[in-house]
C-alpha positions as a Python dict, from the first residue, in 0.01 Angstrom:
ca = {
    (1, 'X'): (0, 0, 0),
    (2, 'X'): (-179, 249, 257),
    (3, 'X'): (-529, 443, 234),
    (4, 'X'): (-595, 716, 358),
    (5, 'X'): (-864, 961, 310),
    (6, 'X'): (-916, 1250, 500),
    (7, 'X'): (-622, 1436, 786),
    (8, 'X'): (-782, 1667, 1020),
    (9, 'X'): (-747, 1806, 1348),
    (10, 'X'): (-1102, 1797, 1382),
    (11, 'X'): (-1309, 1523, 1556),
    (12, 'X'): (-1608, 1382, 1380),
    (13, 'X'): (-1780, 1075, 1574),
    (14, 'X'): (-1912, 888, 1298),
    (15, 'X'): (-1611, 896, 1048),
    (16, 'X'): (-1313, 1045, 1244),
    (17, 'X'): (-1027, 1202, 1024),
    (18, 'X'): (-659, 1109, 1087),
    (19, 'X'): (-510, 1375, 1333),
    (20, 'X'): (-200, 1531, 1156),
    (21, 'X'): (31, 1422, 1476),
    (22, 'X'): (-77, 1011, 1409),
    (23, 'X'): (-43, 1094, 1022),
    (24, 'X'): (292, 1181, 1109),
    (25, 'X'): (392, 922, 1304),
    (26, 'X'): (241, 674, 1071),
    (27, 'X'): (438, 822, 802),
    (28, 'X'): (763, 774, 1008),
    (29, 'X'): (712, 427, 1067),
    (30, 'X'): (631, 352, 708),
    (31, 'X'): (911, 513, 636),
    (32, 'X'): (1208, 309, 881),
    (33, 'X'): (1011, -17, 751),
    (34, 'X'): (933, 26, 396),
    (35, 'X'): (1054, 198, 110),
    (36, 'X'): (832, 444, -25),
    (37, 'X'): (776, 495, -386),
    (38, 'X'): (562, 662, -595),
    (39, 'X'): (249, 433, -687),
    (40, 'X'): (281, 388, -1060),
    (41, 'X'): (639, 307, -963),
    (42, 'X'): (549, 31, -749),
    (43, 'X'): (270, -137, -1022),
    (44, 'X'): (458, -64, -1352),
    (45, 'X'): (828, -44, -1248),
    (46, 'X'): (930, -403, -1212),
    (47, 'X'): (1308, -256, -1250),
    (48, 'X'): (1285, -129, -864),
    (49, 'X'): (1485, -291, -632),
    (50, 'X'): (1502, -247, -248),
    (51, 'X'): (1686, -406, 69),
    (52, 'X'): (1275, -303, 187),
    (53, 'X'): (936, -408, 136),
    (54, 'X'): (830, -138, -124),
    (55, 'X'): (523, 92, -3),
    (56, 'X'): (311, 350, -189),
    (57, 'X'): (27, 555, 17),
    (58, 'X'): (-265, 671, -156),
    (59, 'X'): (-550, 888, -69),
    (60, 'X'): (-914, 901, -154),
    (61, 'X'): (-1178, 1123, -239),
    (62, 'X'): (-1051, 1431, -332),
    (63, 'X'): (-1102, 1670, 27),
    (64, 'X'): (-901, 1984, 23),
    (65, 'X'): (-749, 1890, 388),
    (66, 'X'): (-503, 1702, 179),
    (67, 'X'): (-348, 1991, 73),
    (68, 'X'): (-355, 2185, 449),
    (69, 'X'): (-249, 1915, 661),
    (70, 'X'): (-140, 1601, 473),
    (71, 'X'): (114, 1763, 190),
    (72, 'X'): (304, 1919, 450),
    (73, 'X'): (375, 1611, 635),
    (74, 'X'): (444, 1415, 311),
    (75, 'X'): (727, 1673, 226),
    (76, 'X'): (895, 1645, 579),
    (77, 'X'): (900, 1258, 528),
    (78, 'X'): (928, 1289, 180),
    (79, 'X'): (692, 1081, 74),
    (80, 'X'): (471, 1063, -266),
    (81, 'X'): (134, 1028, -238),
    (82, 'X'): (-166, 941, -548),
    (83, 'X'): (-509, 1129, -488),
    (84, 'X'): (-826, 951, -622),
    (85, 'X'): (-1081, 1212, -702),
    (86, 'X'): (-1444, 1198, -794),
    (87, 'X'): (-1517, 1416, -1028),
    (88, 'X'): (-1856, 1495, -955),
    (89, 'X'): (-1746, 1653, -604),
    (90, 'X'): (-1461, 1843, -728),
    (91, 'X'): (-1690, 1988, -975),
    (92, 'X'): (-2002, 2068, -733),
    (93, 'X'): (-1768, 2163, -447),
    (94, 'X'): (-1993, 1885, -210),
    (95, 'X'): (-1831, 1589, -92),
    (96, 'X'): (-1967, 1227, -148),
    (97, 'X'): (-2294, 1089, -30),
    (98, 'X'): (-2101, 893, 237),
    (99, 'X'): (-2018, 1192, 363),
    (100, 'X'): (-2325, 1376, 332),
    (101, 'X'): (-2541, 1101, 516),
    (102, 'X'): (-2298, 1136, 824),
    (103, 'X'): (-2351, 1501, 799),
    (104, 'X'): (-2721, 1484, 770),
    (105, 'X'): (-2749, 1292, 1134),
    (106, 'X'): (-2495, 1466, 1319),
    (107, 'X'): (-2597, 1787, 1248),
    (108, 'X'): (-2962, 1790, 1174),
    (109, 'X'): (-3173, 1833, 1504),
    (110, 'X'): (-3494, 1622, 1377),
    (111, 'X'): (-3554, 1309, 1569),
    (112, 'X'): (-3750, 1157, 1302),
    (113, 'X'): (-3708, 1064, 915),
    (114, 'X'): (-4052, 1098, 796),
    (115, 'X'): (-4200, 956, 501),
    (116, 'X'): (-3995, 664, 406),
    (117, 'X'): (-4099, 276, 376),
    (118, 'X'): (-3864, 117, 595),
    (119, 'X'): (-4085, -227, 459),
    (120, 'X'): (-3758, -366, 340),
    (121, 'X'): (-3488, -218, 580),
    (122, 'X'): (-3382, -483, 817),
    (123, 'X'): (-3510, -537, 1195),
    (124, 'X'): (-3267, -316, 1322),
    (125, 'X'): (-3340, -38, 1098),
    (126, 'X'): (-3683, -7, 1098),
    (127, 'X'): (-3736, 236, 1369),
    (128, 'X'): (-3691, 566, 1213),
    (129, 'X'): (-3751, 766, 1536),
    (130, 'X'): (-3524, 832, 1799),
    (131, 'X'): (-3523, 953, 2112),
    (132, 'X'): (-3190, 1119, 2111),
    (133, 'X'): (-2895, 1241, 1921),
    (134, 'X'): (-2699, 1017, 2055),
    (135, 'X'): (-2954, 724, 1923),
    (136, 'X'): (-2970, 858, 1586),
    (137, 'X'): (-2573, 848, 1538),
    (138, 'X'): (-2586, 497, 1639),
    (139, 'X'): (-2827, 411, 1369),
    (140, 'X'): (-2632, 615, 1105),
    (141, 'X'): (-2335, 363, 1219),
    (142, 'X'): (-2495, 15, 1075),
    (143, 'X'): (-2723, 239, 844),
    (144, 'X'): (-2449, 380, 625),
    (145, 'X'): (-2276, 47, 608),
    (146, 'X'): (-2604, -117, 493),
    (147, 'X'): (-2630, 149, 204),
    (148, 'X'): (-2355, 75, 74),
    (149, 'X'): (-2434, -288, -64),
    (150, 'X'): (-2791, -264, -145),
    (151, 'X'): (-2849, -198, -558),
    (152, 'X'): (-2733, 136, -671),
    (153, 'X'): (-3074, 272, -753),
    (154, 'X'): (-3262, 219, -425),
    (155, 'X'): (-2972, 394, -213),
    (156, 'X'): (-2993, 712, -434),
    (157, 'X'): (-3359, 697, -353),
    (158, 'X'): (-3297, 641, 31),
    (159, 'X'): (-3017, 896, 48),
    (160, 'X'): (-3270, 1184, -131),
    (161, 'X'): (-3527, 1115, 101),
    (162, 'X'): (-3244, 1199, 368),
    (163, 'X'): (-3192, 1493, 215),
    (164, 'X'): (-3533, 1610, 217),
    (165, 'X'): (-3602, 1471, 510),
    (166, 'X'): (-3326, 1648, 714),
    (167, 'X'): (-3342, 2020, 601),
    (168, 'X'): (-3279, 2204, 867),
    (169, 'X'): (-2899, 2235, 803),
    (170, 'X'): (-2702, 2421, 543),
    (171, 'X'): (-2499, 2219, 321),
    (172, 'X'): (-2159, 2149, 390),
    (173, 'X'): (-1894, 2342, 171),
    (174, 'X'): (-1533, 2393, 118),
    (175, 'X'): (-1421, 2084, 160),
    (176, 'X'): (-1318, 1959, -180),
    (177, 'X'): (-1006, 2065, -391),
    (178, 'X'): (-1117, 2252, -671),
    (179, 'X'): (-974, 2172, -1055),
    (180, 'X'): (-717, 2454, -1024),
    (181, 'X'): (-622, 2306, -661),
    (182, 'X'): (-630, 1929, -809),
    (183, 'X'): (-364, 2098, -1074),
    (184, 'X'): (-153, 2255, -840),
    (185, 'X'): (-132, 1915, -612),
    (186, 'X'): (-13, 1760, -982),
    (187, 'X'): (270, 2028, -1036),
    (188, 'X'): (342, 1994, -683),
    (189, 'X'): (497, 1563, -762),
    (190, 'X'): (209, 1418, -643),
    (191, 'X'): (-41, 1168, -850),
    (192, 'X'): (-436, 1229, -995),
    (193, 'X'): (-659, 894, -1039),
    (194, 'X'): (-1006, 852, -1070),
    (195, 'X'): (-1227, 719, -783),
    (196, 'X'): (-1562, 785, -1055),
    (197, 'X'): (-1834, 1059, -1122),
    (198, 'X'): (-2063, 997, -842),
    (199, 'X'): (-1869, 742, -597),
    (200, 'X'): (-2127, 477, -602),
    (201, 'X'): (-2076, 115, -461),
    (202, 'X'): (-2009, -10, -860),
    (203, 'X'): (-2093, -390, -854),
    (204, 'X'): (-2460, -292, -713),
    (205, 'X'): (-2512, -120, -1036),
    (206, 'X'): (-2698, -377, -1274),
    (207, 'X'): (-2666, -167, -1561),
    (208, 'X'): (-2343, -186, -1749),
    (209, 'X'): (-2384, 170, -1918),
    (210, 'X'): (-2415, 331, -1622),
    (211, 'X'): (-2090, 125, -1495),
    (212, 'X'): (-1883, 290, -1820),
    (213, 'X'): (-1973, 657, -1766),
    (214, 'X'): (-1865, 606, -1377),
    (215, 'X'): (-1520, 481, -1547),
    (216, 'X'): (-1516, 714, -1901),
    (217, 'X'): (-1657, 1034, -1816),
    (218, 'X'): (-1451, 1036, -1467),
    (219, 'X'): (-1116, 1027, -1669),
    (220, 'X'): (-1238, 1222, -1907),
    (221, 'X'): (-1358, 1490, -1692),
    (222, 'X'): (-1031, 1498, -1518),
    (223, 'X'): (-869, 1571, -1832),
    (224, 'X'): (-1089, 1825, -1967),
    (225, 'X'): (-1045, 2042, -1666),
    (226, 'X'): (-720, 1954, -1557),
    (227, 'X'): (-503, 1809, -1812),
    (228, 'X'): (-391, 1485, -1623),
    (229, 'X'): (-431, 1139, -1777),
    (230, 'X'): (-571, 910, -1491),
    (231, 'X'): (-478, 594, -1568),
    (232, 'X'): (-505, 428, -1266),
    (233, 'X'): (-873, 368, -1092),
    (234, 'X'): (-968, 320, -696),
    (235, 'X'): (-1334, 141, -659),
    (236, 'X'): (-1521, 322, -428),
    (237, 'X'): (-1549, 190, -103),
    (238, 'X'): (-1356, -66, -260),
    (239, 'X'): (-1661, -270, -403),
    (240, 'X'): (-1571, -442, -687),
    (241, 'X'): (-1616, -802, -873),
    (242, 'X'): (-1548, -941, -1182),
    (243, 'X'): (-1803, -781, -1396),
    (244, 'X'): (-1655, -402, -1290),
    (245, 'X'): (-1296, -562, -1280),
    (246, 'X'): (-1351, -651, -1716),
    (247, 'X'): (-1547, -288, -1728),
    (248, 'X'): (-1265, -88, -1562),
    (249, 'X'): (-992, -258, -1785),
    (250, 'X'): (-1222, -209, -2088),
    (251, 'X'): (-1250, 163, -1973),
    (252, 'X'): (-872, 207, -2058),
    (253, 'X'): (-709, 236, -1722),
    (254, 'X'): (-380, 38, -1663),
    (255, 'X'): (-467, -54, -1274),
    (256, 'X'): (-754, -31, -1028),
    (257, 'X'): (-732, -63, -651),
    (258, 'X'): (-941, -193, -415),
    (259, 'X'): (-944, -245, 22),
    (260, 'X'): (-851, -577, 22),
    (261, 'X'): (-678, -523, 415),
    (262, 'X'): (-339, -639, 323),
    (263, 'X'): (-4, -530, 115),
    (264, 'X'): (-4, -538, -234),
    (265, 'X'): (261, -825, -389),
    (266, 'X'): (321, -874, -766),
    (267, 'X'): (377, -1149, -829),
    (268, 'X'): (64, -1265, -639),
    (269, 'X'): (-219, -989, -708),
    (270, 'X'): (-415, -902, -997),
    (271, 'X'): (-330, -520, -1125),
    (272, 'X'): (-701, -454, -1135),
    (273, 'X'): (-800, -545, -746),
    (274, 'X'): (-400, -434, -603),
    (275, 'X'): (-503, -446, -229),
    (276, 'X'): (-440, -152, 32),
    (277, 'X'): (-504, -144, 398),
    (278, 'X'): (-667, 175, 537),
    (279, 'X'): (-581, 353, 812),
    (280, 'X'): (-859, 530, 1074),
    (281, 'X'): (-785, 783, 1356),
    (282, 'X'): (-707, 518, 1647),
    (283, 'X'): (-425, 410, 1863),
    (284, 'X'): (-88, 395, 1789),
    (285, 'X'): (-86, 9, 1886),
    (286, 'X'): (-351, -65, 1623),
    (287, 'X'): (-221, 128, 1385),
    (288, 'X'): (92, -59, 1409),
    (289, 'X'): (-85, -405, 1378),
    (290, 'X'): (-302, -286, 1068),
    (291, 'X'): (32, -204, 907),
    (292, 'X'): (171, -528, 1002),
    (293, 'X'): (-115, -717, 930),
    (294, 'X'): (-199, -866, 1289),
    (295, 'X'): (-583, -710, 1265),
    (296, 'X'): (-644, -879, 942),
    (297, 'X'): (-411, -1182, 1050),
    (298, 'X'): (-641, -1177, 1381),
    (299, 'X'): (-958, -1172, 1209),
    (300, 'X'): (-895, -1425, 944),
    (301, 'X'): (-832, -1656, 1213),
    (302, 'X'): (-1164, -1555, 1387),
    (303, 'X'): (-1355, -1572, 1051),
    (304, 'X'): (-1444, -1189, 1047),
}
């Protein structure tokens, strides 16, 4: 099973899009080596039969690119495809705060995030004034990546105090499908699941309450305004454990995928943490291997 998340002819140096010419190519390969199926074919189908490995691809997030560049290239192969939307971005029209805190450094011109306590940010972080652009988008590298596994309710803090802190830049808009286009993508064959409300890193939230509205209101929201039952859940940035694997069954959904680097096999892996590799803008060769397996193959071996 692949990930995907965004297809764009536009470069980005902190998270790159998939040009439309590799998503193509990728698709072409998947397609001569696997045989590609619809996703809630491949979990809750166990009547489908193929001379291939079976393959589903999947996409996350909800951006509108999907519809401009990736749709087209799913017909020519013609290929199915689930989208995992969070609500609260399809709603708001602003994309997740993953997103937002590479947009904040790339585009903001300050040199300087001003009036935080960096008392419990690690060594590397603690310097919170840079002498160039190119300085500051190395920091956002490990810096983002950080965020995402410290508890829930200090990253909000530290990701407002970005957005006050950089405010020299207009927000970032169109991007997301809106309810009518997250309809039209449904008409149009393809699958809606929910990747939550707010797309937060779930196992750093303590507070189990907070953990169900992520999971209820997000399928319940996508019903409301669109019709569609989403009965299948993707964990944002794939974080996950037991605790939010019991929730997100409890929750009602019938599956839930996670980033686990490898392809999914029933009769090995749980139907609430079905693996997926994902796929990044880089060379064909790696590409390749990340389908196949050799990256994660190569860094099991070098206990990465």
């Amino acid at each position: 099973m692949l990930l995907f998340h965004r297809i764009l002819p536009l470069r980005d140096p902190l998270w790159d899009p998939i040009d439309p010419a590799l998503f193509a190519q990728t698709l072409n390969f998947v397609q001569k080596k696997f045989h590609v199926v619809a996703l809630d074919e491949l979990l809750f189908n166990p009547e489908i039969r193929s001379t291939k490995p079976l393959a589903a691809i999947t996409f996350d997030d909800g951006y509108r690119d999907f519809i401009d560049y990736a749709i087209p290239v799913l017909d020519k192969e013609r290929c199915k495809a689930t989208m995992f939307v969070v609500t609260d971005c399809i709603d708001s029209g602003m994309p997740t705060w993953t997103y937002m805190v590479d947009h904040l450094f790339i585009n903001s011109k300050k040199l300087e995030w001003k009036n935080v306590d960096v008392d419990e940010f690690p060594d590397e972080y603690k310097k919170v004034k840079w002498d160039s652009r190119e300085e500051k988008i190395l920091y956002c590298k490990g810096f983002k990546q950080w965020l995402k596994w410290i508890p829930s309710v200090k990253r909000d803090s530290l990701v407002k105090s970005l957005l006050k802190n950089f405010d020299d830049i207009e927000d970032p808009g169109n991007l997301m499908m809106s309810w009518a286009e997250v309809r039209q993508v449904y008409d149009a064959g393809f699958g809606i699941g929910s990747h939550s409300v707010s797309h937060p890193t779930l196992a750093t939230i303590a507070d189990d309450g907070i953990v169900d509205f992520e999971l209820n209101y997000s399928a319940r929201r996508i019903k409301e305004k669109s019709g569609i039952n989403a009965e299948i859940f993707s964990y944002p940035v794939g974080n996950y454990d037991q605790r939010i694997k019991k929730l997100t069954r409890s929750a009602g959904y019938s599956a839930a995928l996670a980033v686990n680097k490898t392809m999914y096999d029933p009769d090995k892996h749980d139907l609430f943490e079905v693996p997926r590799i994902e796929l990044y803008n880089e060379s064909w060769l790696k590409t390749r291997m990340r389908i196949n397996g050799s990256v994660s193959y190569v860094k099991r071996v070098l206990g990465k």
